[in-house]
N, C-alpha and C positions, 0 to 999 in steps of 0.2 A: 421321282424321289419325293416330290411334295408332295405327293398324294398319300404315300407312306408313312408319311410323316404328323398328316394330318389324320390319317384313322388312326395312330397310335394314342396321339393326341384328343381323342375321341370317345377310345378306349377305355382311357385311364380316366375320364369326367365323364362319366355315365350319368345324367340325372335318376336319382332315388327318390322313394315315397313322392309322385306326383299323384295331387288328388284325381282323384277322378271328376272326368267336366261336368259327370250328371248325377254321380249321389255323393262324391265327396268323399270315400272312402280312397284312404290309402295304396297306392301300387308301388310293390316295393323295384320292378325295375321294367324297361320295355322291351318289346316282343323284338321288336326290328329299328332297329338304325340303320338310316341312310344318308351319307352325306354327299354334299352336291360343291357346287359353287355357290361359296357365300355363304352356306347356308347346311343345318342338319336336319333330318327329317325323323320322329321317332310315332313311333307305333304302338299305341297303350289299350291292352285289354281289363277290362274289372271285374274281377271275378268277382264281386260281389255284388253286381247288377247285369254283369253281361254287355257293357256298353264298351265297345271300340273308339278309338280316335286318334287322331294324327296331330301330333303339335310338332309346329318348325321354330325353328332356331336361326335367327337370322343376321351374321356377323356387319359390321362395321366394314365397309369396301376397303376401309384403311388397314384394316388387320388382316383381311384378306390378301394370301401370296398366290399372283398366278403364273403357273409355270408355262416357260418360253414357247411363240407358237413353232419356232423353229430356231435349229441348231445354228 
């Protein structure tokens, strides 16, 4: 259920217009999100040089909820 909870949460804060890390041009959103533990992982292509890259997002252990290893 907190996994649910946190890709909705996810969903709804998509980073927009991140430059791009090598010409600087504009992306209006990214290709793949992946979230983990702790942490989101997003996937940014630039059409307007062709340059890939991966920026992470990396929560606060404090904000971080982990769900139970057992019932």
């Amino acid at each position: 259920m907190t996994k649910a909870i946190l890709t909705k949460a996810i969903l709804n804060d998509i980073p927009r217009q991140n430059p791009c890390a090598q010409c600087g041009t504009p992306i209006p959103q990214p290709d793949w999100i992946e979230p983990g533990e702790g942490r989101v992982s997003y996937l940014w292509t630039c059409h307007a040089c062709n340059y890939r890259f991966e920026a992470v997002a990396i929560f606060d252990e404090a904000v971080v909820e982990h769900p139970p290893l057992a019932a």
